[in-house]
PyMOL Python script that loads the backbone (N, CA, C, O; Angstrom):
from pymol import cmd

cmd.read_pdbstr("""\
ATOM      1  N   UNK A   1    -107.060-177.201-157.908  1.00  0.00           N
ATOM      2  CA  UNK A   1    -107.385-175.808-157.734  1.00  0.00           C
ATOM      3  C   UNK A   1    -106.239-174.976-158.293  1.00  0.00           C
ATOM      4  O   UNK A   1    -105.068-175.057-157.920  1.00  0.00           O
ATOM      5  N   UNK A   2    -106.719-174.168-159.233  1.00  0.00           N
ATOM      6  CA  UNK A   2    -105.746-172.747-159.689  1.00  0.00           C
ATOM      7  C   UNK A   2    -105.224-172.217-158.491  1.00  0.00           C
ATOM      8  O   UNK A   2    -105.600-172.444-157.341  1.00  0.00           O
ATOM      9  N   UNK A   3    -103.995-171.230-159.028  1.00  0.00           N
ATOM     10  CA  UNK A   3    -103.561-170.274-158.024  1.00  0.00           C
ATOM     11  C   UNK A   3    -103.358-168.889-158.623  1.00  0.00           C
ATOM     12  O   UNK A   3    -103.132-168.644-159.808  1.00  0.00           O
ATOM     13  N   UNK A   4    -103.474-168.007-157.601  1.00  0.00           N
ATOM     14  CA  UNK A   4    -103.468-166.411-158.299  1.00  0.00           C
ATOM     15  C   UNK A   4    -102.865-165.913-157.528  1.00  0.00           C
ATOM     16  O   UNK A   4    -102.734-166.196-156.337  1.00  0.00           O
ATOM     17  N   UNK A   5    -102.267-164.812-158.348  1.00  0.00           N
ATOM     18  CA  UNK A   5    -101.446-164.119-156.986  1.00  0.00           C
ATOM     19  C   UNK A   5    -101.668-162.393-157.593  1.00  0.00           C
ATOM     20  O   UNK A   5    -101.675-161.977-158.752  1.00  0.00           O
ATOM     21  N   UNK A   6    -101.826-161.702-156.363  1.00  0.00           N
ATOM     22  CA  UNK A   6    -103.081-160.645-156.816  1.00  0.00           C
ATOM     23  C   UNK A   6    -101.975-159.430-155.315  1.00  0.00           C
ATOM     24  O   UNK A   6    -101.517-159.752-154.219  1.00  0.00           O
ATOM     25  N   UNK A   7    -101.971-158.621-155.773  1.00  0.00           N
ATOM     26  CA  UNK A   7    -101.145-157.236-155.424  1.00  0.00           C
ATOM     27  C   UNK A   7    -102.699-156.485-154.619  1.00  0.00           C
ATOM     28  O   UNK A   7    -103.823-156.664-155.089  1.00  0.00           O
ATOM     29  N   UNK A   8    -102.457-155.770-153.531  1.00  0.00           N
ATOM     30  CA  UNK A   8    -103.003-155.098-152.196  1.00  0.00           C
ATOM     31  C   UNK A   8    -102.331-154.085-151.830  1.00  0.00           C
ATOM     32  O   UNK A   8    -101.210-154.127-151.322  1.00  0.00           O
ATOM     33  N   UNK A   9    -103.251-152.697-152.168  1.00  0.00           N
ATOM     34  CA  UNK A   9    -102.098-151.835-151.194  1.00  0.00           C
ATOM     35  C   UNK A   9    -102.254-152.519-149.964  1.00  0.00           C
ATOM     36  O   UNK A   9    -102.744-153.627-149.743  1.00  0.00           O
ATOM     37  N   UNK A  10    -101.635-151.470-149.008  1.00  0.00           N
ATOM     38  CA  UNK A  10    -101.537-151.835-147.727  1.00  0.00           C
ATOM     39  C   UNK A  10    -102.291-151.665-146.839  1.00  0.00           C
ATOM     40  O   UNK A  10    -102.156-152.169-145.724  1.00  0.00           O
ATOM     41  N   UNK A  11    -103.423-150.756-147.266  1.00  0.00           N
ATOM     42  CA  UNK A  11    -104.489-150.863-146.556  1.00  0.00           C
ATOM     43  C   UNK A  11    -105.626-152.138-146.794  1.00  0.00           C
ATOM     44  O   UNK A  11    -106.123-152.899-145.964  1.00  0.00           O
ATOM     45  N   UNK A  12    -105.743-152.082-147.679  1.00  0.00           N
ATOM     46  CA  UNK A  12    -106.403-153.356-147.929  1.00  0.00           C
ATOM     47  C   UNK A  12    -105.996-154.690-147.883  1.00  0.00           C
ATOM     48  O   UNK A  12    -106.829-155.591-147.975  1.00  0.00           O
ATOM     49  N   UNK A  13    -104.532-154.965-147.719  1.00  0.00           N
ATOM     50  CA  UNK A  13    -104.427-156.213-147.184  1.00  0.00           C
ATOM     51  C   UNK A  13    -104.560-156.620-145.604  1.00  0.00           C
ATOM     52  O   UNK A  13    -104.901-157.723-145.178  1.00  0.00           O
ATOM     53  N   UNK A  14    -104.106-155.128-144.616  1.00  0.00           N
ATOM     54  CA  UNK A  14    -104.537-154.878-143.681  1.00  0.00           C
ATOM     55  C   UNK A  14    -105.788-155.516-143.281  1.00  0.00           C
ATOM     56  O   UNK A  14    -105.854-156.445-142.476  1.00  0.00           O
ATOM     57  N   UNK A  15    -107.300-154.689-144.197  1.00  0.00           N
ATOM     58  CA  UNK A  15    -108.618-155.200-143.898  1.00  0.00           C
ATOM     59  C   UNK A  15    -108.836-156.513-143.820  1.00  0.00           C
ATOM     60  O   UNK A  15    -109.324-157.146-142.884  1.00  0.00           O
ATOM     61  N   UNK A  16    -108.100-157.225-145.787  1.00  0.00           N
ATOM     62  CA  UNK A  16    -108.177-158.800-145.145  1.00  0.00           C
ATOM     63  C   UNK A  16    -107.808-159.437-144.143  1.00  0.00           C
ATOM     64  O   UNK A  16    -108.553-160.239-143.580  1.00  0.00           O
ATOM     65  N   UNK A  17    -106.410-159.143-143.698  1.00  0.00           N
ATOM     66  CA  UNK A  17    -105.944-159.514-142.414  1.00  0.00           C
ATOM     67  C   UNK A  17    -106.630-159.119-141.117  1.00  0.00           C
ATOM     68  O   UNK A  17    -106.624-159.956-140.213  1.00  0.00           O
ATOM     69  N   UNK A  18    -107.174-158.041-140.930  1.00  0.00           N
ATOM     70  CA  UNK A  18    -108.516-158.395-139.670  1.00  0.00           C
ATOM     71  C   UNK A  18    -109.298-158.918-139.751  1.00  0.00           C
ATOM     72  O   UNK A  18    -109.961-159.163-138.744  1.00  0.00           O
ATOM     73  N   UNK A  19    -109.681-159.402-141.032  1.00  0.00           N
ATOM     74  CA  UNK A  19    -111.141-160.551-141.280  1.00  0.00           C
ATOM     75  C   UNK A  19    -110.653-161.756-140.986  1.00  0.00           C
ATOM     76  O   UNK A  19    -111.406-162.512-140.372  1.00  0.00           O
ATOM     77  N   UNK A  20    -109.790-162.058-141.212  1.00  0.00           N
ATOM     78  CA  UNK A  20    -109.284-163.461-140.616  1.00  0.00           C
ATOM     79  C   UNK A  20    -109.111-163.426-139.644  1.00  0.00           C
ATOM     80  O   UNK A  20    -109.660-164.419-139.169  1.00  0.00           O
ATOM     81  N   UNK A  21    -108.505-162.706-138.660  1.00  0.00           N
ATOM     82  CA  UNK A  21    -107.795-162.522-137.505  1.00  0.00           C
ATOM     83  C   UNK A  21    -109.300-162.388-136.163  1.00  0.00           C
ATOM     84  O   UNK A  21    -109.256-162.664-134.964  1.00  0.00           O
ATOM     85  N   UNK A  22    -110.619-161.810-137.090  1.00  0.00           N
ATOM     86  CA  UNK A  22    -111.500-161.886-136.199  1.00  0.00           C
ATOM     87  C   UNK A  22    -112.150-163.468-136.330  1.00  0.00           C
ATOM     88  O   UNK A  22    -113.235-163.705-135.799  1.00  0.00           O
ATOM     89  N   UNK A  23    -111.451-164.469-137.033  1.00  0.00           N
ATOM     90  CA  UNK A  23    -111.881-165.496-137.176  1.00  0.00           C
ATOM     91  C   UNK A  23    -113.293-165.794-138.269  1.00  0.00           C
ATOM     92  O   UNK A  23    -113.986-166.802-138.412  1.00  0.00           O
ATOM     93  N   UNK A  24    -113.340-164.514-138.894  1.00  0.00           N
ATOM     94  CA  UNK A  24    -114.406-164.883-139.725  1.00  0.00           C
ATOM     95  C   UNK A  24    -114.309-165.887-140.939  1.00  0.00           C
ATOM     96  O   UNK A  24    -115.242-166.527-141.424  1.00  0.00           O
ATOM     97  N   UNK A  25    -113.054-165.890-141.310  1.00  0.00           N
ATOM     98  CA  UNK A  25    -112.379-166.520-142.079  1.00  0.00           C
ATOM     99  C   UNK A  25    -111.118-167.604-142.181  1.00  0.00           C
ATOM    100  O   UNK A  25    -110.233-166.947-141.633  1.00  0.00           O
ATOM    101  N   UNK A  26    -110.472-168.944-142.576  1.00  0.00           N
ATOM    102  CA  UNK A  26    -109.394-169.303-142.143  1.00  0.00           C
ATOM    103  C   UNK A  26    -108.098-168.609-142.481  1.00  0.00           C
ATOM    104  O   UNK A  26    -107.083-168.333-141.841  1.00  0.00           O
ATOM    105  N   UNK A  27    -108.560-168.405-143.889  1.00  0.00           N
ATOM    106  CA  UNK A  27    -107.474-167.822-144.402  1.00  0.00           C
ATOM    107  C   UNK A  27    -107.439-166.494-145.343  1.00  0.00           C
ATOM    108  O   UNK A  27    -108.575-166.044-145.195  1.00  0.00           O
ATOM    109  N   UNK A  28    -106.764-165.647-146.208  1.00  0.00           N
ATOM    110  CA  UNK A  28    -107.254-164.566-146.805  1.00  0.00           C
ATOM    111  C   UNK A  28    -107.433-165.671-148.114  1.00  0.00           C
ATOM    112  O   UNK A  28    -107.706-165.158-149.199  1.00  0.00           O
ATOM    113  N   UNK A  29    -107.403-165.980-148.102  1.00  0.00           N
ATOM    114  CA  UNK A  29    -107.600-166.763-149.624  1.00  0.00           C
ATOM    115  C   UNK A  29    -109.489-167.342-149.552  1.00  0.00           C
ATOM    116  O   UNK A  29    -110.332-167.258-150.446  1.00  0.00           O
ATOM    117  N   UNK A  30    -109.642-167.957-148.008  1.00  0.00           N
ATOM    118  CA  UNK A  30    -110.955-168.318-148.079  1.00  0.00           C
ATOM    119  C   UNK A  30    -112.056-166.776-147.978  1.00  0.00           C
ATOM    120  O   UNK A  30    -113.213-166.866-148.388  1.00  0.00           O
ATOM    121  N   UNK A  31    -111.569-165.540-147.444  1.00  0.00           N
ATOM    122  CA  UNK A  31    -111.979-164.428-147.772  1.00  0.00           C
ATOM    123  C   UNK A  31    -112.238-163.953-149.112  1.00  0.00           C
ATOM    124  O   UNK A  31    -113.203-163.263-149.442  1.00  0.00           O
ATOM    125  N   UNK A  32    -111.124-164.455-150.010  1.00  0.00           N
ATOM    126  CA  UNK A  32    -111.335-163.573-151.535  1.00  0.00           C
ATOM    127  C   UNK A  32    -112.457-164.625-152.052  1.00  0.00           C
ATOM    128  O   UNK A  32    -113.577-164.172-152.288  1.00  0.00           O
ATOM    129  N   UNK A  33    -112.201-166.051-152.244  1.00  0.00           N
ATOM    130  CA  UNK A  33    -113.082-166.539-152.432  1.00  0.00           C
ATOM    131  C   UNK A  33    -114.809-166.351-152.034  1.00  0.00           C
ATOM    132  O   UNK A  33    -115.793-166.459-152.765  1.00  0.00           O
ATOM    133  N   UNK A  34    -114.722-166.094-150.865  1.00  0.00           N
ATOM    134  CA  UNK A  34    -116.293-165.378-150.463  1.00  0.00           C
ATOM    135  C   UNK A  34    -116.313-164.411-151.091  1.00  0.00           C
ATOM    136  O   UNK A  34    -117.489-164.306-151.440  1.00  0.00           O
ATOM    137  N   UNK A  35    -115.808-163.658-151.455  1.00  0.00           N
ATOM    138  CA  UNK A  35    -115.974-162.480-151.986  1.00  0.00           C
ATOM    139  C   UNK A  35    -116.743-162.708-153.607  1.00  0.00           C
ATOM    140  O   UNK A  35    -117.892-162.522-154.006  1.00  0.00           O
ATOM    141  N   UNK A  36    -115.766-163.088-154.119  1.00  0.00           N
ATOM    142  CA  UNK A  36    -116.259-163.751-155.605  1.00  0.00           C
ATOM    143  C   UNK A  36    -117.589-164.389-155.268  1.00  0.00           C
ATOM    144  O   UNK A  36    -118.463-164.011-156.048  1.00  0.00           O
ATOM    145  N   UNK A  37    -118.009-165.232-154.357  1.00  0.00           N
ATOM    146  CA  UNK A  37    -118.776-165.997-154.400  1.00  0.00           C
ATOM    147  C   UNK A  37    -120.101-165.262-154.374  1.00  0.00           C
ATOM    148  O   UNK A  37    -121.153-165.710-154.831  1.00  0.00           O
ATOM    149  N   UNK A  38    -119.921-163.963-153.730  1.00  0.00           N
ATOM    150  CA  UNK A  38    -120.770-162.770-153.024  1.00  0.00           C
ATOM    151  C   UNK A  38    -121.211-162.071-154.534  1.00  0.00           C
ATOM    152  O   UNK A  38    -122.349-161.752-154.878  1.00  0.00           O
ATOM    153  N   UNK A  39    -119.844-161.929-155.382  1.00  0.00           N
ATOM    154  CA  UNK A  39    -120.382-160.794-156.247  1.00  0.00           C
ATOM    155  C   UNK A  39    -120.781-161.839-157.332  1.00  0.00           C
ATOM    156  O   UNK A  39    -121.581-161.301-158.096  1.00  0.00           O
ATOM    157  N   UNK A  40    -120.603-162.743-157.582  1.00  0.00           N
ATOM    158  CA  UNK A  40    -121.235-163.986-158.793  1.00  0.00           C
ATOM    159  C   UNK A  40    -122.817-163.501-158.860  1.00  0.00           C
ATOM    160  O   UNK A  40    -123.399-162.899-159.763  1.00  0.00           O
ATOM    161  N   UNK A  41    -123.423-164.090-157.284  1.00  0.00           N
ATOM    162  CA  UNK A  41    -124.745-163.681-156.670  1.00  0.00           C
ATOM    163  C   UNK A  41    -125.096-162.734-156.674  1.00  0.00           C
ATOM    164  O   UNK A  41    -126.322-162.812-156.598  1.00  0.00           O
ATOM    165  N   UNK A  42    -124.669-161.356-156.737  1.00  0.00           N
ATOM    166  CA  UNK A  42    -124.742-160.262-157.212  1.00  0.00           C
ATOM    167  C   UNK A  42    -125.359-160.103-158.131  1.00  0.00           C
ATOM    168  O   UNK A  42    -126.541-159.764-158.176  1.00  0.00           O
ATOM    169  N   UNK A  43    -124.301-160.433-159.414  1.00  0.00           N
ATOM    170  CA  UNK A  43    -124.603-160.594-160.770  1.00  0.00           C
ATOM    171  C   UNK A  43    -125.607-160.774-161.273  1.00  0.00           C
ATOM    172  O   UNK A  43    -126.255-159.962-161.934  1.00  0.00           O
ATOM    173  N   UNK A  44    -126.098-162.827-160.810  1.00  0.00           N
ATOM    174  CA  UNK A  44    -126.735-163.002-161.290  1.00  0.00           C
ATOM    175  C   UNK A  44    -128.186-162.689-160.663  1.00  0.00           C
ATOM    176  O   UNK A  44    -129.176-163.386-160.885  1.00  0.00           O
ATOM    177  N   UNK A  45    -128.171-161.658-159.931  1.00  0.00           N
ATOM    178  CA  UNK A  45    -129.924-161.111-159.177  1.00  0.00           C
ATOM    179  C   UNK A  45    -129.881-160.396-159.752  1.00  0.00           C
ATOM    180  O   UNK A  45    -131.049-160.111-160.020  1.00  0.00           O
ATOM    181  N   UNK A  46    -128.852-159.380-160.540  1.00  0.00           N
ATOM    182  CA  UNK A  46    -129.144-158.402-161.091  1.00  0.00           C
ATOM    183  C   UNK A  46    -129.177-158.666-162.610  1.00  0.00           C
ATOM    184  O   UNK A  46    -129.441-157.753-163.392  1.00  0.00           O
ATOM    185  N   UNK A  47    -128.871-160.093-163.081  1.00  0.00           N
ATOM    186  CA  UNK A  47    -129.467-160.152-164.459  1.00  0.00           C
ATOM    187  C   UNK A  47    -131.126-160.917-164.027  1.00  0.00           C
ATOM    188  O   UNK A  47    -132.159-160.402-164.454  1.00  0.00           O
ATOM    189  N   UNK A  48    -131.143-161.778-163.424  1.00  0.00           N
ATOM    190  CA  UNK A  48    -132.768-161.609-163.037  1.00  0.00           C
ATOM    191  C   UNK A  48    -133.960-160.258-162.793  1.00  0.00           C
ATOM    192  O   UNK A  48    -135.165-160.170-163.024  1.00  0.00           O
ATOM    193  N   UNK A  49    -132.951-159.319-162.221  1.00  0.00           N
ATOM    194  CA  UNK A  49    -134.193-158.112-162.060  1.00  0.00           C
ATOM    195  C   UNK A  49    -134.469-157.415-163.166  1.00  0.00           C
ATOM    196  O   UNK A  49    -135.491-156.831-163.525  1.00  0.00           O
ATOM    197  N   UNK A  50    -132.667-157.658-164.009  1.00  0.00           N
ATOM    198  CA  UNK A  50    -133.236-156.673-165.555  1.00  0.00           C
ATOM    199  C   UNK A  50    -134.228-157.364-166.430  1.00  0.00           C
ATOM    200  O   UNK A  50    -135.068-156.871-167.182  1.00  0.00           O
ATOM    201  N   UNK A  51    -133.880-158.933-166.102  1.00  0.00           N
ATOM    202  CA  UNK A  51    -134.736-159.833-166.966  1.00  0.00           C
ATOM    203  C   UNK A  51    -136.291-159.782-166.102  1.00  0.00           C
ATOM    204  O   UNK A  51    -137.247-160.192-166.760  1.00  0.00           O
ATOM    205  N   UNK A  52    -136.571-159.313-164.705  1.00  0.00           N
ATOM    206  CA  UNK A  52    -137.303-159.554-165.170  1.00  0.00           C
ATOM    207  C   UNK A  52    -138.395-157.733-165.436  1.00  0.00           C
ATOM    208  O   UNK A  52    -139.590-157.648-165.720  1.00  0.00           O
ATOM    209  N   UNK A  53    -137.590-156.798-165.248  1.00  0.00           N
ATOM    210  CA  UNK A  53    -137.816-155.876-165.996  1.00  0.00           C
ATOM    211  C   UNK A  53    -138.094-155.248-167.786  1.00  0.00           C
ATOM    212  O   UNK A  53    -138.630-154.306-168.371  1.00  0.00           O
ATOM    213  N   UNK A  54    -137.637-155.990-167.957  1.00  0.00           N
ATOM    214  CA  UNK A  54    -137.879-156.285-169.449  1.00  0.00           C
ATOM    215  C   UNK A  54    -139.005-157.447-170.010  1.00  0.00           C
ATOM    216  O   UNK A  54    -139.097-157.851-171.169  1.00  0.00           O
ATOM    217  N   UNK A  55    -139.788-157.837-168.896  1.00  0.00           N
ATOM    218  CA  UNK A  55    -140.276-158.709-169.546  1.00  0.00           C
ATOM    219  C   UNK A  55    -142.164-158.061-169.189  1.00  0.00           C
ATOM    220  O   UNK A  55    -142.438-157.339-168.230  1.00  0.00           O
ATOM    221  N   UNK A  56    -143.359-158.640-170.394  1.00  0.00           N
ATOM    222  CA  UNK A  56    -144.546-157.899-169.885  1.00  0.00           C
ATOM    223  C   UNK A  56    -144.940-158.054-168.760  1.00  0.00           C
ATOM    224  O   UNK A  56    -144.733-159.128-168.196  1.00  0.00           O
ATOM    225  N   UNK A  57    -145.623-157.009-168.124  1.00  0.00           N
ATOM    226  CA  UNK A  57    -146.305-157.046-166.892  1.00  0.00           C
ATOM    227  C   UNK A  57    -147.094-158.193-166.527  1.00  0.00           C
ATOM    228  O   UNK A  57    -147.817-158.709-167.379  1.00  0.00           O
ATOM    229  N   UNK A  58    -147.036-158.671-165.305  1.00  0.00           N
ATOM    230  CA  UNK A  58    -147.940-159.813-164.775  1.00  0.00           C
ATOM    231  C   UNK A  58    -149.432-159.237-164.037  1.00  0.00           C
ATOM    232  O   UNK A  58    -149.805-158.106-163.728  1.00  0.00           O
ATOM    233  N   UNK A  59    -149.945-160.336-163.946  1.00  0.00           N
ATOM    234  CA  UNK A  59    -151.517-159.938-163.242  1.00  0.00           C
ATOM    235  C   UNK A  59    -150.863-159.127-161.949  1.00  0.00           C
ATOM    236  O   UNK A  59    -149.786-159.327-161.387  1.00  0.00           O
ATOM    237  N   UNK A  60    -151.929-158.107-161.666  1.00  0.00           N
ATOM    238  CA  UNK A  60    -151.708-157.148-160.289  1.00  0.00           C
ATOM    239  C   UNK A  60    -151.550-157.867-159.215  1.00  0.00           C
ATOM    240  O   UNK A  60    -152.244-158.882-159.277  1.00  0.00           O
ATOM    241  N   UNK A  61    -150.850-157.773-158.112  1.00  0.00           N
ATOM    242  CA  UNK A  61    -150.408-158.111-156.834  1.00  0.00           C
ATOM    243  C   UNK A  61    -151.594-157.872-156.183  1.00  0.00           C
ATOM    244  O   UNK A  61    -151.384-157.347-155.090  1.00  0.00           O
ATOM    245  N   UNK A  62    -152.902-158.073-156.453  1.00  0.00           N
ATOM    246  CA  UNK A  62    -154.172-157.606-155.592  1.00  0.00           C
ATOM    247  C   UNK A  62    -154.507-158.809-154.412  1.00  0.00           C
ATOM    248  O   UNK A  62    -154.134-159.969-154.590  1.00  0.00           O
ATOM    249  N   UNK A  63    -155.134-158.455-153.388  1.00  0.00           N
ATOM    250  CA  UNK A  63    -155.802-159.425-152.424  1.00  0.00           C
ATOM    251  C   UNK A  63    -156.205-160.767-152.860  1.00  0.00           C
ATOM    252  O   UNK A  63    -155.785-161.797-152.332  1.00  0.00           O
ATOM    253  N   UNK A  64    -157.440-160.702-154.321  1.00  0.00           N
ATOM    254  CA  UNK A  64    -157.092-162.372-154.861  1.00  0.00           C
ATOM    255  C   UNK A  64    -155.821-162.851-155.517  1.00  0.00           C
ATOM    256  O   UNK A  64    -155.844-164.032-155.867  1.00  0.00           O
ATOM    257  N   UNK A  65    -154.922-162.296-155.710  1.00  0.00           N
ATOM    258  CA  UNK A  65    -153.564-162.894-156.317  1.00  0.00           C
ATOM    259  C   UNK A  65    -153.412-163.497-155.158  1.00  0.00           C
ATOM    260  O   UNK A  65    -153.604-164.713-155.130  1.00  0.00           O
ATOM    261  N   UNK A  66    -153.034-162.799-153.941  1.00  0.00           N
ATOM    262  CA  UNK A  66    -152.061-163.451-152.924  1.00  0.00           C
ATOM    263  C   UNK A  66    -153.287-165.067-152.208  1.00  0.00           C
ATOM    264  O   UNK A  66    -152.984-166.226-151.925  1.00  0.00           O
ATOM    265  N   UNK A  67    -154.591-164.343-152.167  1.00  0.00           N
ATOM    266  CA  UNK A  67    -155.598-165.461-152.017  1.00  0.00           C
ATOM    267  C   UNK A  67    -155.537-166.990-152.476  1.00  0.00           C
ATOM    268  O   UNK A  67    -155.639-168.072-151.899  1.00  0.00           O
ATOM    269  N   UNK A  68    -155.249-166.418-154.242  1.00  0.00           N
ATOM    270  CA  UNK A  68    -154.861-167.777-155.227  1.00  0.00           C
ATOM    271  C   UNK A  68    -153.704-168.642-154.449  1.00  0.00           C
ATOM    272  O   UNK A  68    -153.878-169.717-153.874  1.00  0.00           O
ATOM    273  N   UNK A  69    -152.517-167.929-154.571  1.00  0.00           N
ATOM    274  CA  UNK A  69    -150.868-168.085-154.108  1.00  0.00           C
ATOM    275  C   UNK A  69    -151.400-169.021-152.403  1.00  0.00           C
ATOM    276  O   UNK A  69    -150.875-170.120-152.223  1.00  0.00           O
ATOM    277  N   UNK A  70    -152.465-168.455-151.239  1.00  0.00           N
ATOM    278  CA  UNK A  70    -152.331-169.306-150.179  1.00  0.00           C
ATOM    279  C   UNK A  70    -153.165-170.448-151.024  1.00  0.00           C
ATOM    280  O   UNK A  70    -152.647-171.558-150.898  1.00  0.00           O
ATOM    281  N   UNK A  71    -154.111-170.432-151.696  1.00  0.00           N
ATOM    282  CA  UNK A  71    -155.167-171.795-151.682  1.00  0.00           C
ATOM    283  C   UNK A  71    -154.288-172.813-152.310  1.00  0.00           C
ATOM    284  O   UNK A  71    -154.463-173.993-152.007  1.00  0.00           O
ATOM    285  N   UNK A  72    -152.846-172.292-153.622  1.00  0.00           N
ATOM    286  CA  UNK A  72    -152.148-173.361-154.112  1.00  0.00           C
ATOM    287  C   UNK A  72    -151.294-173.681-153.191  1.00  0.00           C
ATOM    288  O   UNK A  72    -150.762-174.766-153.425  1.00  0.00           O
ATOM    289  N   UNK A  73    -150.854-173.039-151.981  1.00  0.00           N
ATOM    290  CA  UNK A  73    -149.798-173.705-150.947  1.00  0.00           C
ATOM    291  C   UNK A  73    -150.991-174.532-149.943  1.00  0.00           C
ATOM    292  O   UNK A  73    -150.549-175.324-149.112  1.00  0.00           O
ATOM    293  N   UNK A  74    -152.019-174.392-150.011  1.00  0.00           N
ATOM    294  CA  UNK A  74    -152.262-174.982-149.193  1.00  0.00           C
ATOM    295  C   UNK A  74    -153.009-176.407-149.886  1.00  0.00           C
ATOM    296  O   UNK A  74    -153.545-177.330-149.272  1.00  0.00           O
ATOM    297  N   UNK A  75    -152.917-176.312-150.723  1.00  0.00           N
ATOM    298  CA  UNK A  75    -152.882-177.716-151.919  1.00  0.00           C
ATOM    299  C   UNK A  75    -152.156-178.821-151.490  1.00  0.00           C
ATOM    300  O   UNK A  75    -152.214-179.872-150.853  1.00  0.00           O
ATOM    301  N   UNK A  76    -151.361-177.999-152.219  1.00  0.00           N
ATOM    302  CA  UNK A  76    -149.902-178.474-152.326  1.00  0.00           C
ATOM    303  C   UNK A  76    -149.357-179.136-150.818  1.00  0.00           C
ATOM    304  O   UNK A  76    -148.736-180.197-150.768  1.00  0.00           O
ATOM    305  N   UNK A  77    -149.659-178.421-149.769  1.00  0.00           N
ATOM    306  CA  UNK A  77    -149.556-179.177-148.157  1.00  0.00           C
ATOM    307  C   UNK A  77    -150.224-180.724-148.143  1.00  0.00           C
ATOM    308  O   UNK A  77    -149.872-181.783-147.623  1.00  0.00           O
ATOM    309  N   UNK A  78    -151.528-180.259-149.096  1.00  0.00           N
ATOM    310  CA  UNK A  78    -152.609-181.353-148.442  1.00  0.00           C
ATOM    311  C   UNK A  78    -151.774-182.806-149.658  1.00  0.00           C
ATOM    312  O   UNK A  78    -151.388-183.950-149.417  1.00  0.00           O
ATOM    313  N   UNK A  79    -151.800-182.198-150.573  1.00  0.00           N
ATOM    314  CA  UNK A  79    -150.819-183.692-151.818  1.00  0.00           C
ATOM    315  C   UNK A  79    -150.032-184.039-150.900  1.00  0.00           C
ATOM    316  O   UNK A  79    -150.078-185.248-150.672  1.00  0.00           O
ATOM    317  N   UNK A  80    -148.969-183.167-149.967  1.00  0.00           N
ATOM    318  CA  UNK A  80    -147.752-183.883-149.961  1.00  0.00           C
ATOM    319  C   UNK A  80    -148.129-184.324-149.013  1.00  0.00           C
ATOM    320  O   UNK A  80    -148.230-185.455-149.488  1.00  0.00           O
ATOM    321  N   UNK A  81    -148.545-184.486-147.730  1.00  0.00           N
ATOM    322  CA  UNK A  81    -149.345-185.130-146.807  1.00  0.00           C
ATOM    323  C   UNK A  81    -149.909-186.408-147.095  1.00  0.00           C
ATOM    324  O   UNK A  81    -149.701-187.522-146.613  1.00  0.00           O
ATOM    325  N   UNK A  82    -150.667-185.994-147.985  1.00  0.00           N
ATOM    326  CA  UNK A  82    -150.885-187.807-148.814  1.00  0.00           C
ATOM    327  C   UNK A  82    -150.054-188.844-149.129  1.00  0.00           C
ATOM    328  O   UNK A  82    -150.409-190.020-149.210  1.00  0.00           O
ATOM    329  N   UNK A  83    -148.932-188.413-149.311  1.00  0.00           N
ATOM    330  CA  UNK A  83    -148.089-189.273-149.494  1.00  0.00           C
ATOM    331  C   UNK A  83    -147.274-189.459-151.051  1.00  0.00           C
ATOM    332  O   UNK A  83    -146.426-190.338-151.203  1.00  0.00           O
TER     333      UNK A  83
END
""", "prot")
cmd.dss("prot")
cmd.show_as("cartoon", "prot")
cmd.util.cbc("prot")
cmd.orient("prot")
């Protein structure tokens, strides 16, 4: 594992230091890491929504769409049931 060493005013090292201290965290290091881990996931939902904004429209969200969507889950129950 890399190491970084990264400057905080003093209020904000403060904040990290109550996040640990309320035990949410072990250390401030396992805090920044969530953090990154938080905004990665971020990222990549928000290149999914542009992608899928940019892409053509799908069939309407109507009563038989969602109809279709239960009869293939409930397929799909009865296959895996089979074995």
């Amino acid at each position: 594992m890399s190491t970084m060493n990264i400057s905080l005013p003093d209020a904000l090292k403060s904040f990290v230091d109550e996040q640990v201290d309320q035990g949410c965290y072990g250390t401030s290091s396992e805090y920044v890491r969530e953090l990154i881990r938080k905004d990665q996931d971020r990222l990549q939902l928000r290149a999914l929504l542009l992608a899928g904004a940019a892409s053509a429209p799908a069939a309407p969200a109507d009563p038989a769409y969602f109809e279709g969507l239960r009869d293939r889950v409930r397929k799909a129950a009865k296959d895996s049931a089979r074995g």
